[in-house]
C-alpha positions in Angstrom: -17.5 18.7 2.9 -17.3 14.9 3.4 -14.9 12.8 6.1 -11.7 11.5 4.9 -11.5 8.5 3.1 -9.8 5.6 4.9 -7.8 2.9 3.5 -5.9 0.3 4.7 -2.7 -0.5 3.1 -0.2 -3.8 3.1 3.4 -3.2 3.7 4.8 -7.1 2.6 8.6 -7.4 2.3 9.7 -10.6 1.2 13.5 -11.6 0.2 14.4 -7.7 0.7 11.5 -6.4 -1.8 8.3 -4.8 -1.0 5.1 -5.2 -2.6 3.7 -2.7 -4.7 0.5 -2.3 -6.9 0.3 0.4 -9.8 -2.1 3.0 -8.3 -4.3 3.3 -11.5 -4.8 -0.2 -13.1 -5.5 -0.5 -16.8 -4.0 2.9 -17.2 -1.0 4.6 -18.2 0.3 5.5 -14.9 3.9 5.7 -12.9 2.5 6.1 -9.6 3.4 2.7 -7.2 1.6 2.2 -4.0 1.3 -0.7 -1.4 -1.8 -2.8 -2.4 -4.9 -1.9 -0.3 -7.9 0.5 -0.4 -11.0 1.9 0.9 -12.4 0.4 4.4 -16.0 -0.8 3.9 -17.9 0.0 7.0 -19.4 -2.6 9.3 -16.0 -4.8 8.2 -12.8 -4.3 10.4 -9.8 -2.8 9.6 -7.6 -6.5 9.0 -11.0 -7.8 7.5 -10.2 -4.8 5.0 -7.1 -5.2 4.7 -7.2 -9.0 3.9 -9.8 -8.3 1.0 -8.0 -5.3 -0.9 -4.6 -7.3 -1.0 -6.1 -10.5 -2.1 -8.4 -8.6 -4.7 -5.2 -6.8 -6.3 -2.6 -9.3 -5.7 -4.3 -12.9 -5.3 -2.4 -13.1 -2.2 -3.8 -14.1 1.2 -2.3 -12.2 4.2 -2.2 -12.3 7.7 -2.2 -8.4 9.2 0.3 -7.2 12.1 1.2 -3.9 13.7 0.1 -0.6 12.4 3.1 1.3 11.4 2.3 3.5 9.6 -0.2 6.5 8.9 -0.4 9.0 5.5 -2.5 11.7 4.8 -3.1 13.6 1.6 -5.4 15.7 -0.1 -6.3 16.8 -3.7 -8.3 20.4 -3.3 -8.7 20.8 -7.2 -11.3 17.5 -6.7 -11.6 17.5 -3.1 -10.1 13.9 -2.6 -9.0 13.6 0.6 -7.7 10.2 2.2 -6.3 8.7 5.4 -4.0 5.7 4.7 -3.2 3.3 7.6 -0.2 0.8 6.5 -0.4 -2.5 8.5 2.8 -4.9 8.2 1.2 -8.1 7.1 3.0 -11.4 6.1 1.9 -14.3 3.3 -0.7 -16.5 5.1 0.3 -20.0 4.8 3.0 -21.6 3.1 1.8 -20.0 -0.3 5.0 -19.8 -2.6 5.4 -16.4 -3.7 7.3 -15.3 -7.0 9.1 -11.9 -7.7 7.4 -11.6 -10.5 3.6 -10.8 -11.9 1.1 -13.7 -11.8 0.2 -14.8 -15.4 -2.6 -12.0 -16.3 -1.8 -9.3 -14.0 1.1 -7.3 -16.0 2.1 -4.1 -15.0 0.3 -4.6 -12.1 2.4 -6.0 -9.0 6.3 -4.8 -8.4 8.4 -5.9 -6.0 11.0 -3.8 -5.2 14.0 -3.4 -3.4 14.9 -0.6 -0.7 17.5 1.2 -3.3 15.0 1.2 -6.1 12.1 3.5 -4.2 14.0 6.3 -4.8 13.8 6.0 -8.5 10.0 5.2 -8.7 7.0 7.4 -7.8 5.7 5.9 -4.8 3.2 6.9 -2.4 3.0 7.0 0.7 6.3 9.2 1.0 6.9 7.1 4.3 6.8 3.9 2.3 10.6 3.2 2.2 10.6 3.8 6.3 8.1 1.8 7.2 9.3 -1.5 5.3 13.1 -1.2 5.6 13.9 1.2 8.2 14.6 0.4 11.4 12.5 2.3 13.7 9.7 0.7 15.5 6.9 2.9 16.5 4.7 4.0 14.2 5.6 6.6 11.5 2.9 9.6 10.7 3.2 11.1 7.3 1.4 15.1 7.5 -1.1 16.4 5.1 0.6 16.1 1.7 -1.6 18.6 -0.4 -1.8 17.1 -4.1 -1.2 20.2 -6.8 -1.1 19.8 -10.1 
């Protein structure tokens, strides 16, 4: 059995919406996460971070606070994966629509704190960690994937 997997995820909120990617680009999928992904080793964490968001988004970030961490676990395939969400903010005065960049449909959403509930989202802890109001860091247990 291999180590976890671990990703670094962006939590942006801009003009009350938070960022999110669709989990499975170029496929049919209703599954919304924050944009990020696997850590390379030898790069840090905010290096990571930096590349994954600007690879899925175009945007260029500048990483904060850790405040969040989710764990979860597929045993059918053995996928197992450590999310750690950083808070991160636009870098520069880059002017940011609410809307997808020409080319990248279906891909970006930005969404308000009432409309998580009504989309698949993962992490679980998404909606505490952008909107709520608590300030330490909010841990997410082992959510085991079924199918």
């Amino acid at each position: 059995m291999s180590a976890p997997r671990v990703a670094v995820r962006a939590v942006l909120v801009l003009r009350g919406r938070v960022l999110l990617v669709n989990a499975y680009p170029g496929e049919a999928s209703d599954l919304w996460v924050p944009p990020g992904g696997g850590a390379e080793a030898g790069t840090s964490l905010h290096e990571n971070l930096v590349r994954e968001v600007r690879e899925e988004t175009g945007l260029l970030v500048r990483p904060g606070r850790l405040v969040g961490l989710s764990e979860f676990h597929n045993p059918e395939t053995g996928f197992h994966q450590v999310d750690l969400l950083f808070r991160v903010r636009l870098a520069g005065s880059e002017e940011v629509g609410l809307a997808d960049p020409a080319g990248v449909v279906n891909r970006l959403h930005w969404a308000c704190e009432a409309e998580l509930a009504g989309l698949r989202v993962k992490p679980g802890i998404l909606r505490e960690v952008a909107f709520g109001a608590r300030r330490g860091l909010v841990h997410e247990a082992l959510d085991v994937m079924v199918p």
